[in-house]
TITOR-364608 format. One record per residue: z, x, y negated of N, C-alpha, C in turn. Coordinates in pm, whole numbers. Atoms other than C-alpha are relative to their C-alpha. Layout:
BEGIN
(node (Z X Y) (Z X Y) (Z X Y))
...
end
This chain:
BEGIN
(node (-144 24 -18) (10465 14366 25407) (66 128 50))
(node (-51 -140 -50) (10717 14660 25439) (64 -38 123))
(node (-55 4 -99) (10832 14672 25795) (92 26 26))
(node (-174 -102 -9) (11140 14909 25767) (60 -122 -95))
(node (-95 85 -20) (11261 14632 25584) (32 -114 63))
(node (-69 138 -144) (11231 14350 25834) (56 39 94))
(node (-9 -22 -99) (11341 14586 26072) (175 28 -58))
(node (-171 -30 30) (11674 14658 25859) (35 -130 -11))
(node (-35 183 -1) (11696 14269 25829) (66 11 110))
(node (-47 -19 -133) (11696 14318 26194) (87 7 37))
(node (-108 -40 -19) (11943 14506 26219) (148 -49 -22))
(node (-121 106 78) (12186 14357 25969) (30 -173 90))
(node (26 123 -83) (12130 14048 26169) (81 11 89))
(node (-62 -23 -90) (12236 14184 26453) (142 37 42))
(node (-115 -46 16) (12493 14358 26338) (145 -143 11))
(node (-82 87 38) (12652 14009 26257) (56 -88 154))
(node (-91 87 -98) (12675 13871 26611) (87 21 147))
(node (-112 -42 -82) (12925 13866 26872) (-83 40 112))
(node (64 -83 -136) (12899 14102 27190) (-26 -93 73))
(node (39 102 -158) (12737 13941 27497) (110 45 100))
(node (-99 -26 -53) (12981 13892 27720) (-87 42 159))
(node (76 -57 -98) (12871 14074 28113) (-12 -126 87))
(node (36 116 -81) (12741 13840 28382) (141 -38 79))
(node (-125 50 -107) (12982 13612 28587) (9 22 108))
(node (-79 -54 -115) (13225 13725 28787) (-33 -82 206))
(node (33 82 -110) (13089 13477 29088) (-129 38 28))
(node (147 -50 -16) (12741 13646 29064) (11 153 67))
(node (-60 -108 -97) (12862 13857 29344) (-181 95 54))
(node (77 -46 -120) (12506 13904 29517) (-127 -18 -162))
(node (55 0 100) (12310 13996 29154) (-129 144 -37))
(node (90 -113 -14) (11972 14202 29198) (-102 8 -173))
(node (54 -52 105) (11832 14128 28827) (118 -79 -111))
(node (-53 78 127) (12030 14052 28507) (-49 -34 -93))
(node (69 27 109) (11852 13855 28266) (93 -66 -163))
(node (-55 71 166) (11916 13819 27876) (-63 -138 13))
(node (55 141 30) (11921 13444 27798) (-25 -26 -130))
(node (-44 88 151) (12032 13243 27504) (91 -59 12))
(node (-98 107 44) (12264 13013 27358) (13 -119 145))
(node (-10 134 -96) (12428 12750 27638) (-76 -114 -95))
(node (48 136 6) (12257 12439 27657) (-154 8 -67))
(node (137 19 56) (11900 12573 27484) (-97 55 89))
(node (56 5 -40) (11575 12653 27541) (-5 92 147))
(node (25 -71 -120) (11605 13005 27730) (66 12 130))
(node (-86 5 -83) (11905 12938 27934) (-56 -113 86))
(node (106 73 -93) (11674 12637 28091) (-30 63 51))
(node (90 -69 -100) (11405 12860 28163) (62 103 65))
(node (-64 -33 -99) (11643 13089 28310) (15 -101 104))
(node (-40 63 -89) (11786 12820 28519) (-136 -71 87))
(node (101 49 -86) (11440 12691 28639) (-102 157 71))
(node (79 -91 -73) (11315 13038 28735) (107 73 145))
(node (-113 -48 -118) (11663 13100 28973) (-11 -107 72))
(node (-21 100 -94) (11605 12751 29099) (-171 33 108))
(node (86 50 -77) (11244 12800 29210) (2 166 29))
(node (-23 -83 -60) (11261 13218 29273) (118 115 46))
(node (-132 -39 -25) (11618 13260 29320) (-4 51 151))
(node (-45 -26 -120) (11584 13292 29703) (-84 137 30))
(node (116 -148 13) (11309 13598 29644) (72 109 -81))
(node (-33 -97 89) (11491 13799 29393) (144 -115 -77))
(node (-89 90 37) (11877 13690 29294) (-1 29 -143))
(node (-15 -29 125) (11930 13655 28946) (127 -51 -58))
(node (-117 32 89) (12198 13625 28679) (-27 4 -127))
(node (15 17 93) (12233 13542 28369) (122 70 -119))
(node (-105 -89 55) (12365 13747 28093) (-23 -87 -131))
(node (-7 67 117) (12461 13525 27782) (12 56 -156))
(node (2 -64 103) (12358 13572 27438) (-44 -107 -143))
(node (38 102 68) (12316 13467 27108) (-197 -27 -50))
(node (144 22 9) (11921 13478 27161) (-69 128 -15))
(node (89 -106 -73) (11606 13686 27156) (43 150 -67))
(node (-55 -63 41) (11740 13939 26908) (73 92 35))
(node (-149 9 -101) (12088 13977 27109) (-90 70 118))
(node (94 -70 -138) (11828 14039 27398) (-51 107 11))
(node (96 -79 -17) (11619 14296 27296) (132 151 -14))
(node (-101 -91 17) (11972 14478 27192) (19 61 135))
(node (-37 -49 -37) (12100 14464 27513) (-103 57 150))
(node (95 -82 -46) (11776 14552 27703) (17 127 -51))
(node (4 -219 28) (11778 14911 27512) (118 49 38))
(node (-130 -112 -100) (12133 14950 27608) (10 -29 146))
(node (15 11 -156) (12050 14894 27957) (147 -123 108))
(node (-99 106 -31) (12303 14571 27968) (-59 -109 104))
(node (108 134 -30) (12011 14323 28103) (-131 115 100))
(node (143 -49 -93) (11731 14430 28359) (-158 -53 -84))
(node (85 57 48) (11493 14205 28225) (54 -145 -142))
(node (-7 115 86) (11506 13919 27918) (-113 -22 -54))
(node (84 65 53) (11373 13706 27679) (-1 -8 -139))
(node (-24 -18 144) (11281 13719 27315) (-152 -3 -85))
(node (128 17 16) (11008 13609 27064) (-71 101 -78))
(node (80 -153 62) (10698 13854 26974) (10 27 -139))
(node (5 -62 70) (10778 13880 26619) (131 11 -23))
(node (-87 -89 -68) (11143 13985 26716) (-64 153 28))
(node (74 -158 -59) (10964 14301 26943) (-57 42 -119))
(node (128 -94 70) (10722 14361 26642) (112 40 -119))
(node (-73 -42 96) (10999 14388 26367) (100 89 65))
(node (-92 -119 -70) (11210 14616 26637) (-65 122 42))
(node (85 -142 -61) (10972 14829 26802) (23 128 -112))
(node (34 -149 110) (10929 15086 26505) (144 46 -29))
(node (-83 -35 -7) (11301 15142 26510) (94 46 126))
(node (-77 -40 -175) (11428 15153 26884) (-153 64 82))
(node (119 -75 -108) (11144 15377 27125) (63 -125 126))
(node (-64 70 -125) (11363 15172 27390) (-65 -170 -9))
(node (41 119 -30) (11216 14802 27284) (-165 58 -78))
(node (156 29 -56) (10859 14956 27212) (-59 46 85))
(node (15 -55 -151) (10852 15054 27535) (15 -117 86))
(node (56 80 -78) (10881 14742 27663) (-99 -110 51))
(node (99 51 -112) (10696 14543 27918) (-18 -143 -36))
(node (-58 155 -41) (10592 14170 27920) (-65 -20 128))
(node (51 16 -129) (10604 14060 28228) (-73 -151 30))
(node (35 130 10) (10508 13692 28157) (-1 -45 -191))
(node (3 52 63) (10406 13513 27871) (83 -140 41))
(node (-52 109 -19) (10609 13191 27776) (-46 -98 -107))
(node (65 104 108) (10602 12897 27555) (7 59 -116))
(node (-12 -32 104) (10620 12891 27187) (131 -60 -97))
(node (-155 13 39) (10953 12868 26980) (-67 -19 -170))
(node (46 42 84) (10851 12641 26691) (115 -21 -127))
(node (-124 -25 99) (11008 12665 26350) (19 -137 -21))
(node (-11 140 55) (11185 12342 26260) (28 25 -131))
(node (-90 -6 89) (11237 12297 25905) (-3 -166 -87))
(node (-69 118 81) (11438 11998 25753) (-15 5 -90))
(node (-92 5 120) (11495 11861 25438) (31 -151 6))
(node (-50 164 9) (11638 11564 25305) (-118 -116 -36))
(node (67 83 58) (11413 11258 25237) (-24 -19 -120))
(node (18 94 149) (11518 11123 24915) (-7 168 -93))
(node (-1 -149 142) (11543 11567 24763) (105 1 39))
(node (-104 -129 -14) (11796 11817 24728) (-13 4 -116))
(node (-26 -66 168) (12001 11872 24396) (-38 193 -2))
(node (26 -69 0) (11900 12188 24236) (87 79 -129))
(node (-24 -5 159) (12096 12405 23969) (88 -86 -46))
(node (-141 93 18) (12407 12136 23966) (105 21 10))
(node (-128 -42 -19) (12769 12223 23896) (61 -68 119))
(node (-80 68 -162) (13014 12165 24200) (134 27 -80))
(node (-150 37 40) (13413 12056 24152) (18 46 185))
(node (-26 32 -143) (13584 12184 24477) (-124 -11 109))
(node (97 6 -119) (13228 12214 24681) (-80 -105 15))
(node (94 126 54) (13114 11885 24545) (-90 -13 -84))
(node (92 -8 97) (12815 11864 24353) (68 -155 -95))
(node (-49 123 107) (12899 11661 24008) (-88 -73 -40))
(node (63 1 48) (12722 11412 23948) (-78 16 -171))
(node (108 -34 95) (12426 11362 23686) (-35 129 -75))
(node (19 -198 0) (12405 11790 23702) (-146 18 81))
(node (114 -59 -52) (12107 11971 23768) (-129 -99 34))
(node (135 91 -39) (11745 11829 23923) (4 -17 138))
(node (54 26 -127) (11620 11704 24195) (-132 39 48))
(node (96 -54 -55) (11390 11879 24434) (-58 -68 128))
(node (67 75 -126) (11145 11698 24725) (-51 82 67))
(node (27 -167 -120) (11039 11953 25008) (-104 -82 131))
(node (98 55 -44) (10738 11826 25170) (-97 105 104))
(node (59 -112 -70) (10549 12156 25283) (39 108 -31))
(node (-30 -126 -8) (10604 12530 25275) (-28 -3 -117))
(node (-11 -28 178) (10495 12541 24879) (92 -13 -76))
(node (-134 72 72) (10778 12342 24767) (140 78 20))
(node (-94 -65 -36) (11034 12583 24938) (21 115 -107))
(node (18 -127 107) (10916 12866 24680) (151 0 -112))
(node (-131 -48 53) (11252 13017 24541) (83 -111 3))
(node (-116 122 -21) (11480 12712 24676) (80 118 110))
(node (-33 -37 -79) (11762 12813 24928) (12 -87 132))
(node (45 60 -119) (11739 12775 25298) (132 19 123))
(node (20 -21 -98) (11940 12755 25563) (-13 19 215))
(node (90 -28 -140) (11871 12939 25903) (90 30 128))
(node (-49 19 -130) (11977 12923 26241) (-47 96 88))
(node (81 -100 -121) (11953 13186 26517) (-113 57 -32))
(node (119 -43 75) (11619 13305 26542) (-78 6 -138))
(node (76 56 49) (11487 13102 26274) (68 162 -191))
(node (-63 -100 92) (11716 13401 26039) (-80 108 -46))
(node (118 -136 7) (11455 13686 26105) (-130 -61 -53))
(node (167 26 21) (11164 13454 26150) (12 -34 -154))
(node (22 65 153) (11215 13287 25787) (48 139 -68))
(node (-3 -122 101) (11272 13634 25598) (-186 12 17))
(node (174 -20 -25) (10926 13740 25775) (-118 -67 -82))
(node (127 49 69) (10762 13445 25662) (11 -40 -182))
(node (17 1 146) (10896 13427 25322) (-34 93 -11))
(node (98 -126 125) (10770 13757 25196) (-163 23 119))
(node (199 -10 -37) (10399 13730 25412) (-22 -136 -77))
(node (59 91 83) (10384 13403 25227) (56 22 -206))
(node (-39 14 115) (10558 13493 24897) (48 -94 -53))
(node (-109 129 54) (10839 13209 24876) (103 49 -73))
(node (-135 -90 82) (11092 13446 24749) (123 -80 37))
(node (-116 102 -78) (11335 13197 25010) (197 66 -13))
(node (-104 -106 -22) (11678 13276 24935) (83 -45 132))
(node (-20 51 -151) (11847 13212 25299) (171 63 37))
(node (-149 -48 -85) (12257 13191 25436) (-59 -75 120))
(node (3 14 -201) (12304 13206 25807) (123 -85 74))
(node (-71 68 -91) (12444 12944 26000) (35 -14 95))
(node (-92 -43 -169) (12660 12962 26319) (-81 -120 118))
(node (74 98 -58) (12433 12615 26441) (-40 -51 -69))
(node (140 105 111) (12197 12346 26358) (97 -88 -118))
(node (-40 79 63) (12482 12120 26309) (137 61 -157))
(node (-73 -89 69) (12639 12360 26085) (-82 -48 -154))
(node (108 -12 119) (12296 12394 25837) (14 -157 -13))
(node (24 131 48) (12262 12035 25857) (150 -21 -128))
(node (-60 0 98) (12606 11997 25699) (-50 53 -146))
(node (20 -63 132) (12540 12254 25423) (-148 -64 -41))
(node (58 68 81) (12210 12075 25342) (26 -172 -64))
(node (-41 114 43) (12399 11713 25286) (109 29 -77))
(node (-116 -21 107) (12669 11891 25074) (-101 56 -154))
(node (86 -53 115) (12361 12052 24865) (-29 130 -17))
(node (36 -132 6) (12384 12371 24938) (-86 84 30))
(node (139 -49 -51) (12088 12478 25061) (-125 -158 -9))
(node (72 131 -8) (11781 12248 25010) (-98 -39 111))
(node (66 -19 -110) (11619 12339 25351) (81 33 112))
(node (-38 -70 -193) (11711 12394 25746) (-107 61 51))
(node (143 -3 -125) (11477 12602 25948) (124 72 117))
(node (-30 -21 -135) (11558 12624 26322) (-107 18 41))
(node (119 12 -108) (11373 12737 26625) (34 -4 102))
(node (-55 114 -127) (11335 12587 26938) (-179 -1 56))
(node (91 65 -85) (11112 12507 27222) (-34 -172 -53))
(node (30 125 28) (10965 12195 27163) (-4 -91 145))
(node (-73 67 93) (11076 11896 27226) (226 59 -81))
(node (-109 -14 79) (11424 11973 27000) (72 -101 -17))
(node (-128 134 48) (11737 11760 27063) (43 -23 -84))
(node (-32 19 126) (11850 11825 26759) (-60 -59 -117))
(node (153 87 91) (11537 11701 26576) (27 -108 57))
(node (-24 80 -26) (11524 11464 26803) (84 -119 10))
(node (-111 89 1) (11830 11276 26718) (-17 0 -165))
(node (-21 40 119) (11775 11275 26335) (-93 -160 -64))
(node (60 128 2) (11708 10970 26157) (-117 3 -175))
(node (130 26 65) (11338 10894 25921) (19 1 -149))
(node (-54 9 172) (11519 10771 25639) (80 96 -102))
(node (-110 -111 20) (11767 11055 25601) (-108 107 -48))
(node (46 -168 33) (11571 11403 25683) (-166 -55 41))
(node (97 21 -44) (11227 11491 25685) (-36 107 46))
(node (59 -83 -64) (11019 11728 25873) (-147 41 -130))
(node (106 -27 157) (10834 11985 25635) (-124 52 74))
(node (168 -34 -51) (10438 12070 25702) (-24 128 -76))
(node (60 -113 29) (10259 12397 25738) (-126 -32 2))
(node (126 27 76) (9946 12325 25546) (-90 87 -8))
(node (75 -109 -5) (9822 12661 25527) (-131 -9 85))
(node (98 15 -86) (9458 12701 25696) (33 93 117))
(node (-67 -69 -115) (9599 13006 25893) (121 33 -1))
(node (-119 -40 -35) (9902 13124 26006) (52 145 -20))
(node (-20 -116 18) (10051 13424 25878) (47 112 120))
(node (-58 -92 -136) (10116 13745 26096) (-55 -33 141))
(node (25 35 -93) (10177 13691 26412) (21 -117 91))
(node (-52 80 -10) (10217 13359 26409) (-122 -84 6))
(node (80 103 -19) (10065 13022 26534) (-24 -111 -39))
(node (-33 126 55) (10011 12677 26411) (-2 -69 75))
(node (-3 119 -90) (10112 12419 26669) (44 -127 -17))
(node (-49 126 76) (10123 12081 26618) (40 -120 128))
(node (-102 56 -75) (10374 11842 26778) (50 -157 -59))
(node (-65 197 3) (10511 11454 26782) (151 21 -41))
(node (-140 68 -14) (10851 11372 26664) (18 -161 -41))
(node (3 167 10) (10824 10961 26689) (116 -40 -143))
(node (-64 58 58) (11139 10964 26541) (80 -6 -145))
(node (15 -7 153) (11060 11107 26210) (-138 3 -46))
(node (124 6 45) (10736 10973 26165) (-121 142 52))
(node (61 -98 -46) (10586 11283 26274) (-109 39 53))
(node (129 -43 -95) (10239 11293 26435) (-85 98 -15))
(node (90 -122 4) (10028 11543 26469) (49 114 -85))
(node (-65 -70 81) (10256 11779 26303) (22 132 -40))
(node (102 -108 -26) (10149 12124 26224) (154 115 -64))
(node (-79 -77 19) (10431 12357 26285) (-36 158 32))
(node (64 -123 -12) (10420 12744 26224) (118 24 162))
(node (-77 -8 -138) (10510 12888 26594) (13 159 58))
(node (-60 -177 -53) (10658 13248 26735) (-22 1 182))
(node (-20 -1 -160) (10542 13347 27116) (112 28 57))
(node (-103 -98 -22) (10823 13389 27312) (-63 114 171))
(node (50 -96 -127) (10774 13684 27638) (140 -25 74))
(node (-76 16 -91) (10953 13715 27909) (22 183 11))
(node (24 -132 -9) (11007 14140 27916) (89 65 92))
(node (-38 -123 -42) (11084 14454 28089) (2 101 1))
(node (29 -157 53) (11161 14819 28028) (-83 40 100))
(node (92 -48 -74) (10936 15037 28216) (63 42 112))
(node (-85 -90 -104) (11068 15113 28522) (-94 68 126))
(node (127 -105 -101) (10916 15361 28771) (-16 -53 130))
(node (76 56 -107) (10685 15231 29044) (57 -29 127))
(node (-90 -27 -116) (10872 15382 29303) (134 -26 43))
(node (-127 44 -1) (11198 15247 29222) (32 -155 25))
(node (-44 126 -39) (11410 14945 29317) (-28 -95 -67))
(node (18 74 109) (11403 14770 28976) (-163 -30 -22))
(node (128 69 4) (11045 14758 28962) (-53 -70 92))
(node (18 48 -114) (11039 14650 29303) (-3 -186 -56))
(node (-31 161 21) (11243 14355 29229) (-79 -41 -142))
(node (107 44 110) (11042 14286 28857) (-107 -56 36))
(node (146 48 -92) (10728 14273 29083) (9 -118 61))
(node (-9 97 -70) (10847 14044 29310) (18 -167 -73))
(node (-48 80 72) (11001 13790 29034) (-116 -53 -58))
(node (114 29 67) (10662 13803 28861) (-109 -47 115))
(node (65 79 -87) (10491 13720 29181) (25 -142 45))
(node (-52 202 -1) (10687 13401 29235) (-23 -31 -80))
(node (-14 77 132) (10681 13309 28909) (-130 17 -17))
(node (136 33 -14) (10262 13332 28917) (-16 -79 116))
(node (66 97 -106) (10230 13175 29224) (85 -134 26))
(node (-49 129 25) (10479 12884 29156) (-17 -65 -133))
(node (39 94 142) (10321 12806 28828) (-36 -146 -49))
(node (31 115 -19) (10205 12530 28893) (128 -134 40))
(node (-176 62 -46) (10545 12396 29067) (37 -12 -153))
(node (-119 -18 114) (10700 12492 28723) (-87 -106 -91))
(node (60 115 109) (10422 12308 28517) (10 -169 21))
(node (36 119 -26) (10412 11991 28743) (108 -28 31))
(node (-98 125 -60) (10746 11918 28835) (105 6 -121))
(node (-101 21 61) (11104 11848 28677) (68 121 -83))
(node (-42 -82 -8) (11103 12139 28516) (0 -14 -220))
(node (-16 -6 162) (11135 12248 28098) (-138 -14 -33))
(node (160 -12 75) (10780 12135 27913) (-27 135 -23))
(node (15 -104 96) (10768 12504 27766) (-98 83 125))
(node (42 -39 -88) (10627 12593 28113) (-202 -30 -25))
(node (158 44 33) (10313 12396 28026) (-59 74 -83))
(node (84 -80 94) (10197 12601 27755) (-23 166 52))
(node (30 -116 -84) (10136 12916 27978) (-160 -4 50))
(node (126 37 -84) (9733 12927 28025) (-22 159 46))
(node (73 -89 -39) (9712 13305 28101) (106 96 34))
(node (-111 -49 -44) (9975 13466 28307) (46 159 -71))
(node (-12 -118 10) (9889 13815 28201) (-15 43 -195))
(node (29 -10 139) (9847 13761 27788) (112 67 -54))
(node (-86 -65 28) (10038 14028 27658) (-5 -16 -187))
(node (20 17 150) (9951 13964 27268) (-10 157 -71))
(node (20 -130 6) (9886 14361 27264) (91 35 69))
(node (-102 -90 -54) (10208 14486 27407) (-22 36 125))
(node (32 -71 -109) (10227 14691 27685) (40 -175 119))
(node (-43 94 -106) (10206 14474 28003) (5 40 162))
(node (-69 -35 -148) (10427 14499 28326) (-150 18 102))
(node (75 -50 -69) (10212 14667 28546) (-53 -88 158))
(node (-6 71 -103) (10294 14465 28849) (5 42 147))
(node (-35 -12 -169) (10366 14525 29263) (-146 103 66))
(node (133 -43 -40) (9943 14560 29289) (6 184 -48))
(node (-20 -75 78) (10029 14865 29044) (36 160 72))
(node (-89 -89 5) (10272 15079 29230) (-58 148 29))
(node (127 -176 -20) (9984 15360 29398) (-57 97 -142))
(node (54 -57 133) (9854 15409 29040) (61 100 -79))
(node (-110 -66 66) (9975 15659 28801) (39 -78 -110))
(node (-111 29 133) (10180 15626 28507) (-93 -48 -116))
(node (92 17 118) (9862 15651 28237) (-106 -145 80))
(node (97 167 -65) (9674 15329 28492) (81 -102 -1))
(node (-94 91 -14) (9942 15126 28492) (36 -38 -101))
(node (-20 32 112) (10013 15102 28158) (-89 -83 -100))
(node (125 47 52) (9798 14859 27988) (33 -105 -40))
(node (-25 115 127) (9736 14599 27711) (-96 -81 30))
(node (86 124 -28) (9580 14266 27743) (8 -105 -114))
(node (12 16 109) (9521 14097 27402) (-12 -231 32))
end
């Protein structure tokens, strides 16, 4: 797969969404600024459950965005101290910015699972439209069951799911053709008007938005494959309320990151400290009222190769000991 062009995808991507606006004006007493996400989703949770349980150790704020992408932007322009964003994001950026392959993870997080819809009964294919209406008895009908069936249909994609589904159409060879939607409930429209015969979203699992669709309507499509392309996982997940069991979705790590900052300085100070609460309240975060996505954390320090935050223990060491990969 050519990289310079997922990484100009990237770009183009990026290019398309609106500036992050700077942290709020009431975040008077603000020692790290973290890139989030979208109100109301997954990362803006786990923001909010890592200020609730090491907010009184290290203050934090939240700098709003339209996701991991958006993040890794305004990490290189030094907008964000630390954020969040998933590893094949970093791997399609790194080779173009020195500034995001230079950075740190300081925590592994959950996994940001692709959803992809279709309709139950098929998707017209190849059918004239009057006014945006498909006419009937035009064109065929297409059924979308697993990732095979997607092969040269259009898709589409939501937030993340924009980069990740280019990626995985050309490592799988779907030849997906894919418009970008402003939300879920956006794509959903355009797949009940016909215009696309697929949704993929991504999301922490469980997904409200999934979660509110109904059995008879949409279905949830299966990754059948024996492995998982790239750098990607197969996790499999429940949705009751589309039949769903054991359901074998392809899945993107997300990290938690930081630029490198020098030992001796403030910013790594506070990084250190954040990553020490947040290891030694792991357990807090897994067992109580907190976002599921916490649970899937078995190895604090799993960097998936990338460089990994050095840590507090770190700071005596030099520059070439401190730097180090954990697979």
């Amino acid at each position: 797969m050519n990289m310079n062009c997922i990484a100009f995808a990237a770009l183009a991507l990026l290019a398309t969404l609106p500036a992050a606006g700077a942290p709020p004006a009431d975040d008077a007493r603000c020692e790290l600024r973290v890139a989030t996400g979208p109100r109301g989703k997954v990362y803006e949770k786990l923001f909010a459950d890592m200020r609730s349980v090491c907010g009184d150790e290290v203050a934090l704020c939240a700098v709003p965005s339209e996701g991991g992408l958006q993040n890794l932007s305004l990490l290189s322009a030094n907008q964000a101290d630390i954020g969040l964003a998933q590893l094949d994001t970093v791997e399609a950026m790194k080779d173009g910015d020195d500034n995001v392959r230079q950075l740190q993870v300081l925590m592994p997080l959950h996994s940001n699972l692709l959803h992809v819809v279709s309709l139950t009964a098929g998707s017209k294919v190849g059918g004239r439209t009057v006014f945006d209406k498909p006419v009937p008895g035009t064109g065929r009908t297409v059924v979308v069951r697993n990732y095979d069936d997607l092969s040269s249909l259009r898709v589409a994609a939501v937030g993340s799911a924009q980069l990740m589904g280019q990626m995985i159409s050309r490592q799988l060879g779907l030849n997906i053709s894919f418009d970008n939607a402003d939300n879920d409930e956006q794509a959903l429209e355009m797949l009940r008007a016909a215009k696309v015969q697929a949704v993929f979203t991504t999301v922490g699992w469980p997904s409200p938005f999934v979660g509110k669709l109904r059995g008879d309507a949409y279905t949830l499509v299966r990754f059948e494959a024996k492995a998982a392309p790239g750098s990607y996982q197969v996790v499999k997940r429940n949705y009751q309320n589309l039949d769903a069991l054991n359901h074998p979705f392809l899945a993107a790590p997300n990290l938690l990151l930081s630029p490198p900052y020098k030992a001796s300085g403030s910013y790594f100070k506070r990084v250190a400290a954040l990553q020490r609460c947040l290891v030694k309240n792991l357990d807090t975060l897994q067992e109580g009222s907190f976002h599921p996505g916490w649970k899937e954390i078995r190895d604090a320090q799993h960097s998936y190769g990338l460089l990994l935050f050095p840590g507090a223990a770190a700071t005596a060491a030099t520059p070439a000991e401190t730097v180090t990969r954990r697979k």
